[in-house]
N, C-alpha and C positions, 0 to 999 in steps of 0.2 A: 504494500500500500504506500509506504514512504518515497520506492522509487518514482512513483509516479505524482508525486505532489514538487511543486516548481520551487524553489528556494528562492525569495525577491529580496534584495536589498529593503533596510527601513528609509534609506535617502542614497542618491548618488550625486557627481557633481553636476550643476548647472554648466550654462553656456559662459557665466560669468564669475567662473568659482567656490558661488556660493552652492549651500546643500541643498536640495530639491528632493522633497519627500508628495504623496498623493497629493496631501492639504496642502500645501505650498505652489503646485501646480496649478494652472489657470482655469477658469470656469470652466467649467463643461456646457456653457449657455454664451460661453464667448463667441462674436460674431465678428467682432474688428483685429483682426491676424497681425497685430505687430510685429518687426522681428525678434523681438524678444521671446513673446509668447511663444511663436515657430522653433527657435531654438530651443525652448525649456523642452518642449514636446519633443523634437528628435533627441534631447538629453536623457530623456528620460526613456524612451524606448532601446536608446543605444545602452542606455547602465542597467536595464532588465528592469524598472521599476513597471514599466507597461511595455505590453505587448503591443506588437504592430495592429492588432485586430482590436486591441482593447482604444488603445487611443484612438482610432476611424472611427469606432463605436460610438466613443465619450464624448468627441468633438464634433460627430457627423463631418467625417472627411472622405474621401473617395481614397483607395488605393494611392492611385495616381499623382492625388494630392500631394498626400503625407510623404511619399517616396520622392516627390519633386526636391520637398523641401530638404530631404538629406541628401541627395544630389548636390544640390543649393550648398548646404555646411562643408560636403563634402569638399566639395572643388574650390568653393572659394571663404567658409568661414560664414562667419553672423553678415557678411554686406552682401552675400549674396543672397539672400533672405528677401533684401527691400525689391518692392513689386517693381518699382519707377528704374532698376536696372538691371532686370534678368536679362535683358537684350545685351548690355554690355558685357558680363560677367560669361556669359553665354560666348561670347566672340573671343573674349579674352581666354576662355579653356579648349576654344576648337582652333585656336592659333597656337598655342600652349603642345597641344595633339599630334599637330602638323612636325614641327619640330622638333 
């Protein structure tokens, strides 16, 4: 019975350092996606405190969504996060690719 229950961290780190526990995490009624918010969320999936399916669920995200945005951390950190420059951030890792 044990092997099959998940071990989850009680906090892991944020995108900013700080500790990130459930309650510390952002509404689950949240509607306006800062890049803060985005990053706690991929923080918090990457450190095992939520699952990929749990967070889509919490936040009503799409797949696609949520995988965008660690994409996003992934390549370029918390600025690639901001909406007003996925286009740049985007050119700047397919030139990055190339060479």
């Amino acid at each position: 019975m044990l092997e099959n229950q998940k071990i989850r961290p009680a906090q892991v780190i944020g995108p900013l350092g700080e500790p990130l526990t459930l309650g510390s995490l952002p509404s689950a009624t949240t509607t306006r996606w800062v890049v803060r918010r985005k990053a706690e969320v991929v923080a918090a999936v990457s450190g095992g405190l939520l699952s990929v399916d749990e967070a889509c669920e919490r936040y009503s995200l799409t797949l696609e969504e949520f995988t965008s945005w660690q994409r996003a951390v992934d390549r370029s950190g918390m600025p690639g996060l901001r909406v007003t420059r996925i286009k740049h951030y985007r050119d700047v890792y397919e030139r990055q690719q190339r060479y």
